[in-house]
ZATORBA-91379 format. One record per residue: x, y, z negated of N, C-alpha, C, O in turn; residue in one letter. Coordinates in steps of 0.001 Angstrom, whole numbers, plus 500000, padded with zeros to 6 digits. Atoms other than C-alpha are relative to their C-alpha. Last residue first. Layout:
XYZXYZXYZXYZa
...
END
This chain:
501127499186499475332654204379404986500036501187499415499192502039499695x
499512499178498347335608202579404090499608501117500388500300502085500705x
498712499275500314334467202220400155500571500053501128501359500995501041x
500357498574500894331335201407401312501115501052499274501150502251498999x
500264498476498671332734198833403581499110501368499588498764502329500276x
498630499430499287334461197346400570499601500791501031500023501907501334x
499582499275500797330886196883398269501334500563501179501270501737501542x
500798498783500278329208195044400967500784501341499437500928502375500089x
500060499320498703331629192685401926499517501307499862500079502351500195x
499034499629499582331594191448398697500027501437500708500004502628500397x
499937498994500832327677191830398135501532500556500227501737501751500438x
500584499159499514327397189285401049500128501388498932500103502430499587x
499017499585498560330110186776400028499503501264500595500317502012501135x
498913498988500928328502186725396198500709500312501279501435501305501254x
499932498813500672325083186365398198501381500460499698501763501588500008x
499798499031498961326454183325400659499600501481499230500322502405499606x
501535500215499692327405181406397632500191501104501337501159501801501641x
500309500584501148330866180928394948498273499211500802497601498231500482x
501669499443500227332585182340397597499021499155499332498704498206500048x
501115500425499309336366181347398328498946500195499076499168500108497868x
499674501343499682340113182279397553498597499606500516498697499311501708x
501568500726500302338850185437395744500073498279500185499579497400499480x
500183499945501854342490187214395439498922498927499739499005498134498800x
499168501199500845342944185788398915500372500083498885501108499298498288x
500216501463499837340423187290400145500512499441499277500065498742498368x
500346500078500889341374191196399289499506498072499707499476497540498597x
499247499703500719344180190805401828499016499920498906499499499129498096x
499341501356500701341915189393404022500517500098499291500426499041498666x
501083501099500407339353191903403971500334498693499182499945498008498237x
500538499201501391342336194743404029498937498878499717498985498557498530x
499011500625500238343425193036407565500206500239498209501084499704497532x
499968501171499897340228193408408900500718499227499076500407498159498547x
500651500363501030340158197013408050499631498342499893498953497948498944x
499392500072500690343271197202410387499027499628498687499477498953497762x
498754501086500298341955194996412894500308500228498570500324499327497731x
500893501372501558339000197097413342500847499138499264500601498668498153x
500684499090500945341519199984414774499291499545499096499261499776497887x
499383499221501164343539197446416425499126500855499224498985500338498116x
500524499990501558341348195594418478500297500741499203499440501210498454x
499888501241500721343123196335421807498863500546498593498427501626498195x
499605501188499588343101198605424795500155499070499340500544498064499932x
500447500648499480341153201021423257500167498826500447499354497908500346x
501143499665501236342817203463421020499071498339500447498790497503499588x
499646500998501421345809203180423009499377499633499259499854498893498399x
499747501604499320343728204510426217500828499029498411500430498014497839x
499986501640501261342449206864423785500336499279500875499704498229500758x
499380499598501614344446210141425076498860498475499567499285497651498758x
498471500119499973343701209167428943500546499978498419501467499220498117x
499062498851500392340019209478428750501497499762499947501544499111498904x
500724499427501034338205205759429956501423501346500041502507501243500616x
500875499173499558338850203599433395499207501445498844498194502089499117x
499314499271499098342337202858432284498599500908500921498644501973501537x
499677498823500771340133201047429257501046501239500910501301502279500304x
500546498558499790339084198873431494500180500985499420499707502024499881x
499452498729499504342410196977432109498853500744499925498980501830500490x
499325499146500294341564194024430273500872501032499933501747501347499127x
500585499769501752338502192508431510500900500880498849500391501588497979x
501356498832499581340260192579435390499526500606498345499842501680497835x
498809498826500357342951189878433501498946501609500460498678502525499682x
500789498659500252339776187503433421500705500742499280500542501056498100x
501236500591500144342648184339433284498775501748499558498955502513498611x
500567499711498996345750185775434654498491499976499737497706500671500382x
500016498301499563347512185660431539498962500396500503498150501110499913x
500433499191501030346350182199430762499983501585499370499337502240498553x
501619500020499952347080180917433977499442500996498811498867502072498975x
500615499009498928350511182575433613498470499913500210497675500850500275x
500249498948500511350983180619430220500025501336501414499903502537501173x
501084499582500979350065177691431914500079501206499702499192501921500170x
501278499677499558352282178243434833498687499487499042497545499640499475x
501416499844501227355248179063433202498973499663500942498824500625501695x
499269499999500733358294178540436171499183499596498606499433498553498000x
499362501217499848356172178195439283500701499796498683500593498585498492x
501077500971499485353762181219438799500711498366499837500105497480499234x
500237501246501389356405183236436722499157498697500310499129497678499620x
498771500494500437357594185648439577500043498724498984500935497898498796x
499285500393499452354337185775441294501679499935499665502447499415500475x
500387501495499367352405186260438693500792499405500898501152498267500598x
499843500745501210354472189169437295499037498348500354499397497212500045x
498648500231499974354514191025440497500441498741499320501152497839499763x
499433501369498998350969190464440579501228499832500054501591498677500277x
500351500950500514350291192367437294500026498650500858499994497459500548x
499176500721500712352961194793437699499178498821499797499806497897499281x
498406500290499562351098196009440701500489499270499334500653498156499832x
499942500579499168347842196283439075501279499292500504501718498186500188x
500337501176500992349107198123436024499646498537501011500155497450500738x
498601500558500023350612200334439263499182498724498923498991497609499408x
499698500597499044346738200909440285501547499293499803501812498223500351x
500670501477499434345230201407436933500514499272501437500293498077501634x
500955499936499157347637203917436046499303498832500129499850497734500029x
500070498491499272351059204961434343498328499962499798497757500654498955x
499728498996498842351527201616433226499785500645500075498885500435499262x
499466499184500450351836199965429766500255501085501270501019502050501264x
501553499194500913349008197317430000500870501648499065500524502279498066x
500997499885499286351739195832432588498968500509499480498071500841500255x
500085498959499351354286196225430546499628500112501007500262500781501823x
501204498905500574352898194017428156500448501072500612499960502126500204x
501836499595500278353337191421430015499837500851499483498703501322499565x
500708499606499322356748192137430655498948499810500209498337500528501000x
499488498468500213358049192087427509499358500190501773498775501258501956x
500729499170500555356137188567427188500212501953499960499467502836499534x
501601499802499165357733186792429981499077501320499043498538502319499519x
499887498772498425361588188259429115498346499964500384497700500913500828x
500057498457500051360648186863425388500239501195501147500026502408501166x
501271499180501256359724183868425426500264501368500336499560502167500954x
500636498500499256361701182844429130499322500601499188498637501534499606x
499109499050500263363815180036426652499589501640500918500159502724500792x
499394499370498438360841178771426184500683500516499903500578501441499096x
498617500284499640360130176731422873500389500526501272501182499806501878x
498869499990501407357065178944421813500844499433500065501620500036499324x
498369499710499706356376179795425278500452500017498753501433500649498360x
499593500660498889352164178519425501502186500249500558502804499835501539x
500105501520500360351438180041422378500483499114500793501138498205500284x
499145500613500835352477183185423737500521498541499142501569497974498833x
498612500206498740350531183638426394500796499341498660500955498154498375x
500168501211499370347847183605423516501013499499501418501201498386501909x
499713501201500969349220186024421669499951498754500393500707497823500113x
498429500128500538349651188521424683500238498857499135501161498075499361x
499673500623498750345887188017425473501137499797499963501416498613500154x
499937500938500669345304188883421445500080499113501346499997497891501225x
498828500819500949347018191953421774499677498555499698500452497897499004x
498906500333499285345244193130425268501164499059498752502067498250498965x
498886499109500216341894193223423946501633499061500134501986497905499902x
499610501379500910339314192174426045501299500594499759502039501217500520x
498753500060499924337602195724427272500562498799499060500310498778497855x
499607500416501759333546195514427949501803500165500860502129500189502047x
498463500834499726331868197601430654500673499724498929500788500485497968x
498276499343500382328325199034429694501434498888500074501614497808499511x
499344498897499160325609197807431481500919501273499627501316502336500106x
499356500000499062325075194515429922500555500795500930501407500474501758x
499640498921499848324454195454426272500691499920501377501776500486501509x
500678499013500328322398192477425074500292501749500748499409502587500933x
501338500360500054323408189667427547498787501163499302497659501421499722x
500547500307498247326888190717428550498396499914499889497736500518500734x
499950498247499661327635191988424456499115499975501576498130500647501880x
501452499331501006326554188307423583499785501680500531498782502343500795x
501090500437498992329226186556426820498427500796499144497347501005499695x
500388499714498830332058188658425137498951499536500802498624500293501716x
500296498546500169331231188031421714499850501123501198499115502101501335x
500859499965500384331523184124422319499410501873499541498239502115499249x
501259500106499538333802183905424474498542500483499718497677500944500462x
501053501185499608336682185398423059498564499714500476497679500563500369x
499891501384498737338399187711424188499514499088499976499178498378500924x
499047500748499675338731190126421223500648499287500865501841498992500919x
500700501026500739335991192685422021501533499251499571502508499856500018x
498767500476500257335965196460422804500200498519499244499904498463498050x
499922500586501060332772198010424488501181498482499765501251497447500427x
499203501229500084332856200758426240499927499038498958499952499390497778x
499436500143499137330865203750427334501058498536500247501489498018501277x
498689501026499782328039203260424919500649500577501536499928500896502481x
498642499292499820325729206285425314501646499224499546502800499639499439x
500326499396498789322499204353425891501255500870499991501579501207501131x
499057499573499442323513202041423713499667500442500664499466499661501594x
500211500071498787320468200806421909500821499516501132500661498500501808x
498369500251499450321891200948418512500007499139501318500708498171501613x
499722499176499202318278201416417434501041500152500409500984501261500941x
499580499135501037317840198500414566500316501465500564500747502229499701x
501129500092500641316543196443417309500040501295498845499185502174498738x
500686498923498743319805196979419089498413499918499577497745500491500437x
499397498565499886322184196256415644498849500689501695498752501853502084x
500421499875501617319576192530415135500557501779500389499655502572500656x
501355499644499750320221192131418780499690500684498824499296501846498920x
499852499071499770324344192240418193498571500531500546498494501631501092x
499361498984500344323973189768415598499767501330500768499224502249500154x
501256499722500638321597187362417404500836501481499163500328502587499344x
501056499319499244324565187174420269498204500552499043497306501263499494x
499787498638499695326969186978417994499144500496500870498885501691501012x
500122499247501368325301183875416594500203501318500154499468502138499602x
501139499730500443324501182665419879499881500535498890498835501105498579x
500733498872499466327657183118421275498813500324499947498348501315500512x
500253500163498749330202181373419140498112500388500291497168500409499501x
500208498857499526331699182619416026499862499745501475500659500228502279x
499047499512499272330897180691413274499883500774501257498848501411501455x
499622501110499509328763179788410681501301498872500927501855497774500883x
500890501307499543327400182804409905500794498814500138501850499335499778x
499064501178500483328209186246407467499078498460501024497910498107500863x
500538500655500347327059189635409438500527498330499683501162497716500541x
498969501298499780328474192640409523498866498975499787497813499303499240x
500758500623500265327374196596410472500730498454499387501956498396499481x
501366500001499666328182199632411113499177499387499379498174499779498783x
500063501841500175331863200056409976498095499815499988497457500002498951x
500997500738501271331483203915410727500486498626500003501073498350501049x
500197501233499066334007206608413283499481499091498292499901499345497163x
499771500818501297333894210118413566499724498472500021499102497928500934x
498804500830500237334387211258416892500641499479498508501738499110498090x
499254498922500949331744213572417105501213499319500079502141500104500276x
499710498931499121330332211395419903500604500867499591501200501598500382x
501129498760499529330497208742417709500712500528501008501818500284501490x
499620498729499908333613205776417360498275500685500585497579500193501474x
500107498622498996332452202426416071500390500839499767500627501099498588x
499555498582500745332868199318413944499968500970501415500272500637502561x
500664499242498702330818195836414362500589501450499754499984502082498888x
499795498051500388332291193220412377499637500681500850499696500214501988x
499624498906499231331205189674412013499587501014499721498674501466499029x
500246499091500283332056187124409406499979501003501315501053501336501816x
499041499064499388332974183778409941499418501790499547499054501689498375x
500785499143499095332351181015407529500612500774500756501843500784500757x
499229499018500055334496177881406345498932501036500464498150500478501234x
499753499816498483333346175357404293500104501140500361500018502029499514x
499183498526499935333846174491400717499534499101501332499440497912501635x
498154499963499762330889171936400183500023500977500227499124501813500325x
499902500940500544327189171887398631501454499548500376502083498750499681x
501909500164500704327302175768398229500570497871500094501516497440499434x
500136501211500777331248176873398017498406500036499918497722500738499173x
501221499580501092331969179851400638499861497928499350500115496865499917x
500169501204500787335439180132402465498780500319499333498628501436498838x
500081499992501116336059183249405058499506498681499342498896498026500187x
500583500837500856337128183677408384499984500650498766500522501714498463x
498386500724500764337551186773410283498893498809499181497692498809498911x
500637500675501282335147188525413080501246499377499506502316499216500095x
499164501271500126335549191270415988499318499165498749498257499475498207x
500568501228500248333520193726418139501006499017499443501680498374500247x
499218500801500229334483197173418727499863498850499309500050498992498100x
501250500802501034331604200022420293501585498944499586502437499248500421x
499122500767500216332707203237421653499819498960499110499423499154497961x
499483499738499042330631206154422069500571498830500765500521498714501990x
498637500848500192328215205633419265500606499677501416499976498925502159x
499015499005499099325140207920419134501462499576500189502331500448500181x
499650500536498399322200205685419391501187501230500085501349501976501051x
500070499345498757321533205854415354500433500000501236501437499292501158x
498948499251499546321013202998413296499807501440501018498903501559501846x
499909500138498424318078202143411015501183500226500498501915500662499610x
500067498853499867318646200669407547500106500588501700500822500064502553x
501078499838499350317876196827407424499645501449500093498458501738500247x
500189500489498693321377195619406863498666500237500476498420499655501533x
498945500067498748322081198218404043500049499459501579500424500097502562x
500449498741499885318752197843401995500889500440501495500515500658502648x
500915500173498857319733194374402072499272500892500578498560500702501564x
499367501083498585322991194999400558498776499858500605498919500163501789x
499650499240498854321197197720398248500333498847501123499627498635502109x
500668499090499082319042195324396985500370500798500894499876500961502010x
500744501024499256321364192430395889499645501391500946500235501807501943x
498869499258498353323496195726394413499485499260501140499644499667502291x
499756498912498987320655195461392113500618500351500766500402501270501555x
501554500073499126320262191920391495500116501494500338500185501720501547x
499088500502498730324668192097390358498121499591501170498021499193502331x
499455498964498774323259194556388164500404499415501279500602499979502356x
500926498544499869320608192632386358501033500590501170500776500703502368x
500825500326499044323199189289386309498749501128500187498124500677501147x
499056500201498372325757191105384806498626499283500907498206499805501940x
499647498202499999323058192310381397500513499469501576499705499538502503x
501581499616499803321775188282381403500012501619500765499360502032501724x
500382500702498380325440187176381364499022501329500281499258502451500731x
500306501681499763325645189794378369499781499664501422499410500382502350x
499207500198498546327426193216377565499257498630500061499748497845499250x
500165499039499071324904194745374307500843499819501907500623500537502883x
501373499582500130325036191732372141499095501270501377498059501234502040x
500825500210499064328271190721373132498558499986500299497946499561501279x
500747501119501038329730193585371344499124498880501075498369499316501945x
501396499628500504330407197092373185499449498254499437498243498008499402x
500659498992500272333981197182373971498949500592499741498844501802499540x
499284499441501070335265193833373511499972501735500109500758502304499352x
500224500083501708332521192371374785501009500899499094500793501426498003x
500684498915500705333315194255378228499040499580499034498013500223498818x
498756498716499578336650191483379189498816501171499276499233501655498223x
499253500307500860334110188511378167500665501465499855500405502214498914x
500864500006501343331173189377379563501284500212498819501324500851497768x
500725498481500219333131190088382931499600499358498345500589498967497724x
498432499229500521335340186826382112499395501304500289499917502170499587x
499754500034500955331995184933382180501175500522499232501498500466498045x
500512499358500223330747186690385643499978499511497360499393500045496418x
501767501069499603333188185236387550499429501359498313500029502213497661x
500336500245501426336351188008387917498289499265500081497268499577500695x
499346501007499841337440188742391694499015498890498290498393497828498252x
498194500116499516337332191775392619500295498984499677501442498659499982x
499694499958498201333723191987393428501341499716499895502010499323500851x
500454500876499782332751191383389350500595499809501789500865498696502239x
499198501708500419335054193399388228499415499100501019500113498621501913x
498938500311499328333480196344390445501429499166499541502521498979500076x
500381500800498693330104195503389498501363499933500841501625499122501729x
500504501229500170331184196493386042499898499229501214500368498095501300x
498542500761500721332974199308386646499398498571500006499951497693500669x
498857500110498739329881200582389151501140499319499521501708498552500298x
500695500932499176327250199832386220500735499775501332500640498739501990x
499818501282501253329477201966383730499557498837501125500402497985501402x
499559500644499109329262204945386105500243498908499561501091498425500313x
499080499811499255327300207227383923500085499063501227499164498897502026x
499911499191499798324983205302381559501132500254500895501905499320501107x
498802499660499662323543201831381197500061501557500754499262501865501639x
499304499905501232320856201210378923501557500271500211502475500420499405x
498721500716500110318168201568381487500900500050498787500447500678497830x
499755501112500821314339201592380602501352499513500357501625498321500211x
501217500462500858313997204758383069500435498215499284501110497446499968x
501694500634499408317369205837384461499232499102499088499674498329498239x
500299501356500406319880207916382864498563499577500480497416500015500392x
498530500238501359321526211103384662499563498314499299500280497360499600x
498991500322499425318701211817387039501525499091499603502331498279500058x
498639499953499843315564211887384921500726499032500614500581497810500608x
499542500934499699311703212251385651502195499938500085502901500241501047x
498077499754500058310161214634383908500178498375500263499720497390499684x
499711499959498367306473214199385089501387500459500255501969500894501250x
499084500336499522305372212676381935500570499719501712500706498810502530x
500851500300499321302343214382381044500954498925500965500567498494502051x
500726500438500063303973215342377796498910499264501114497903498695500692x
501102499298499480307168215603379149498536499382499240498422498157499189x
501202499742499587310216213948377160499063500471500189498567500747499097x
501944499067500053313314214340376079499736499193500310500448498196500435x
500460499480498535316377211869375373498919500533500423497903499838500428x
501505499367499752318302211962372241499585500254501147500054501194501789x
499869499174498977321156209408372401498492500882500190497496500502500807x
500855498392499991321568207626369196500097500812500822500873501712500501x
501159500282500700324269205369370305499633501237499287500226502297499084x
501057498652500435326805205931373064498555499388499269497657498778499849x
501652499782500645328978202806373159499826501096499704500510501602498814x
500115500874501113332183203382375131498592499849499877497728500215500674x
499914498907501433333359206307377788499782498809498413500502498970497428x
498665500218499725332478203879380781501132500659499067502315500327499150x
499023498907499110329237204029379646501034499476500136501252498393499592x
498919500549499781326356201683377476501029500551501496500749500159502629x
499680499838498895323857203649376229501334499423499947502193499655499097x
499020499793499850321445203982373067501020499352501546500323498543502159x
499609501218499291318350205309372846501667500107500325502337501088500648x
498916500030500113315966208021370815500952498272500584500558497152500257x
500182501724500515312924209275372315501713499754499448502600500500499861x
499221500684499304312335212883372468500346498669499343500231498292498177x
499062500633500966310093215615371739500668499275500366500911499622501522x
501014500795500791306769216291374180501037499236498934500733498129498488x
498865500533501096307988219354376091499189498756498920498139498979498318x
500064499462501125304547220713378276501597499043499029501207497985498535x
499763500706501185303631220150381440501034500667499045501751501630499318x
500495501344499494302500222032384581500105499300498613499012499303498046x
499567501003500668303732225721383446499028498379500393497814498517500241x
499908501636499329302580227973385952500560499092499413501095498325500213x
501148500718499740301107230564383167499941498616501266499127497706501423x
500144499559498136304480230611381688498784499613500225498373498551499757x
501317499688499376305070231003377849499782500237501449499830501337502000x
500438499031499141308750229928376073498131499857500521497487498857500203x
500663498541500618309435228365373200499576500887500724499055501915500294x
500928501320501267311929225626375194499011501710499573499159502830500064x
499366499915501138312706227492378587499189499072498439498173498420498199x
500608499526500954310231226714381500501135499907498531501072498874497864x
499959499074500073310861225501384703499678500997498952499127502051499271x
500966499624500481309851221867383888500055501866500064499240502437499340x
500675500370499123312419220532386480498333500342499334497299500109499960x
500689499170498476314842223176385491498653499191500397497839499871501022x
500218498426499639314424222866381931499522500336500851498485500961501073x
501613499709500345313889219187381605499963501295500278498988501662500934x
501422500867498862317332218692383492498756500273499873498082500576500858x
500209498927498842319468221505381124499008499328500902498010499926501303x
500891498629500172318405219301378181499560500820500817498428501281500964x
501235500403499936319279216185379634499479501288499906498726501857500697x
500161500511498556323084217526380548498461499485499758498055499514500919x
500023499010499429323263218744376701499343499754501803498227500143502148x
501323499597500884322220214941375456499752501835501105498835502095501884x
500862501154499348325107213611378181498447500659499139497423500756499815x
499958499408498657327491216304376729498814499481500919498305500243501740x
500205498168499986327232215786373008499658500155501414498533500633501563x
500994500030500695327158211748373594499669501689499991498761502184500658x
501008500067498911330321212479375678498660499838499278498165500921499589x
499712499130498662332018214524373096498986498998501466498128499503502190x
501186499018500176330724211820370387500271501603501092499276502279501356x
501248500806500142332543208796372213498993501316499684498074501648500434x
500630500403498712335604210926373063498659499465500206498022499765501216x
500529498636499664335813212012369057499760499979501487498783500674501765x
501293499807500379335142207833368253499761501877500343498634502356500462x
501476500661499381337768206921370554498615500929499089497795501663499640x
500270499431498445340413209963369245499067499216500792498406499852501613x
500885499186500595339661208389365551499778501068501278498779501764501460x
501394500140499842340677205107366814499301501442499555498075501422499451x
500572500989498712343764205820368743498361499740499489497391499794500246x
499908499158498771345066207922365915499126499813500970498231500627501198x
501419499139500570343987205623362743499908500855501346498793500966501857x
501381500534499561345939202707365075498941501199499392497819501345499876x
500676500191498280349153205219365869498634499139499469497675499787499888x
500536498983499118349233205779362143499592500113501168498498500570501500x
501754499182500381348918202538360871499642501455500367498503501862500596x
501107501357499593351798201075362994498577500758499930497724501190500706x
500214499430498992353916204393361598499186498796501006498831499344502050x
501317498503500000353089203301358251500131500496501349499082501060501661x
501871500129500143354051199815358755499343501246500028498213501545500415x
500016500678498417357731200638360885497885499402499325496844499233499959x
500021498533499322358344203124357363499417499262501445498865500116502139x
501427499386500414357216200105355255500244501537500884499432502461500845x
501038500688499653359745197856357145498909500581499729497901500327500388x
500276499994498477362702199946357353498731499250500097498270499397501228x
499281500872499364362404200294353598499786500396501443499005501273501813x
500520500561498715361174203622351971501150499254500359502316499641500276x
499273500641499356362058205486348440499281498753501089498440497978500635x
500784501213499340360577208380347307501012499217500730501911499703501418x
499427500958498993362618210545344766499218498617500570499092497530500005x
499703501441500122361027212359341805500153499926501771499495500558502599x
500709500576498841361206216010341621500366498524500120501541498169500015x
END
């Protein structure tokens, strides 16, 4: 028996070349396993929607099997080429699985669109899925197709009706950066609700300018046009500022709004950042939106004026200032008073907006800002 002899270097090459024959010969059996499965999955489709086995004889037969076209498909799985796909002779098979003159299969068109939202311009998409299907088959031309179809949904989205069953309404907005002939800043508003079921939606948003009271005020027409009436609003939950509170007054005036208590606190606050009273004034502000009752909350709320009136009196004005506005929530169920008395609940998907922001840094246009948006409150929702 002759004697093989191996260096450390040709034993560290052949095991190199094994893992790569490995890796590629498990792509190409994944590649023809979905190709197998995706052909099967057509087959069963013409069946049911032609009710009629292949070779078979029915006198309600409508159309007739007419052979099949052959096409190839770009997946999340790889290139699928040669993909046999029936056809009806009268062509009233209409398939679910791959759509008419597309070339993209599965979920391929969601990976894609969901580079593109996270951050990636649309030449590092091409780039990043050339190297799995050639740039022949991944091009600009290809990203710009899908990024026109999500166009549609997004507008599909803001012009879908609403329903009037929303209990609880919560009004806020965040900046954002967009680049057209300068960076400037936009705002974004949010509209999120609790039902009567007590499930709760991100409704609606809209990207403007900023956030004073004609914009929010066309905003929250646009959601009562759209049927979000309020006839079963009991409250509606804003930040404090002007501009959302004076829009809600004008469209939705006979439901009682609540200004939320965390960003009345903040703003006291501004006013005691070198005070040595920072922190005795503020612990008892907020235990005044921590009372029992609407009548003690009362109580603590003159107590507290009249101990601080002479000492702080900006940041008392600024307490005091349409303090009424943020105690209605004492007029609502006892178990959401927490729920209510502040922003928080929109806040937190707020705080997820920005967090994805500052991957993006700023908006190429008001579309790539509008598709954003789009895509994340679908993944809330």
């Amino acid at each position: 028996m002759q004697e093989l002899h191996f260096t450390k270097r040709d034993i560290r090459l052949r095991i190199a070349e094994g893992k790569r024959l490995f890796w590629q010969r498990l792509d190409g059996r994944c590649k023809d396993t979905a190709r197998a499965l995706l052909e099967a999955g057509l087959s069963w489709e013409i069946r049911e929607q032609l009710q009629v086995d292949r070779y078979r004889r029915s006198p309600s037969r409508a159309d007739w099997r007419n052979g099949f076209t052959v096409r190839s498909f770009r997946s999340k799985w790889g290139y699928l080429p040669q993909v046999r796909v029936p056809r009806s002779r009268k062509g009233s098979y209409k398939s679910a699985l791959v759509e008419k003159y597309s070339r993209w299969a599965g979920e391929f068109e969601k990976q894609v669109q969901e580079a593109v939202l996270l951050g990636m311009s649309s030449r590092k998409t091409v780039r990043y899925f050339s190297g799995f299907f050639g740039s022949v088959l991944c091009s600009a031309q290809a990203i710009s197709v899908l990024l026109r179809k999500l166009d549609q949904k997004v507008a599909e989205f803001h012009k879908r009706p609403l329903a009037d069953d929303f209990e609880y309404l919560f009004l806020d907005g965040f900046a954002l950066r967009i680049r057209q002939a300068l960076r400037r800043p936009y705002t974004a508003l949010m509209a999120w609700g609790i039902k009567l079921d007590g499930s709760k939606e991100l409704i609606d948003y809209k990207i403007v300018t900023s956030e004073k009271a004609i914009f929010c005020q066309s905003f929250l027409e646009e959601l009562y046009r759209r049927g979000l009436t309020g006839k079963n609003l009991r409250l509606i939950v804003t930040d404090g500022a002007k501009g959302f509170a004076e829009a809600a007054s004008w469209v939705y005036g006979q439901v009682p709004q609540q200004s939320c208590i965390v960003h009345r606190l903040r703003n006291v606050g501004k006013y005691l950042k070198r005070s040595p009273n920072r922190q005795t004034m503020l612990q008892e502000a907020k235990e005044v939106f921590n009372a029992p009752d609407k009548a003690q909350a009362v109580y603590r709320a003159r107590a507290f004026l009249m101990r601080w009136q002479d000492k702080e009196p900006k940041a008392v004005s600024c307490f005091a200032r349409d303090l009424d506005s943020s105690l209605s929530f004492y007029d609502q169920p006892k178990e959401l008073w927490n729920k209510l008395k502040s922003t928080n609940p929109l806040e937190r998907f707020l705080r997820e907006f920005r967090r994805r922001i500052r991957l993006v840094d700023s908006f190429a246009n008001l579309s790539s800002a509008d598709r954003w948006l789009y895509a994340l409150i679908q993944k809330i929702n």
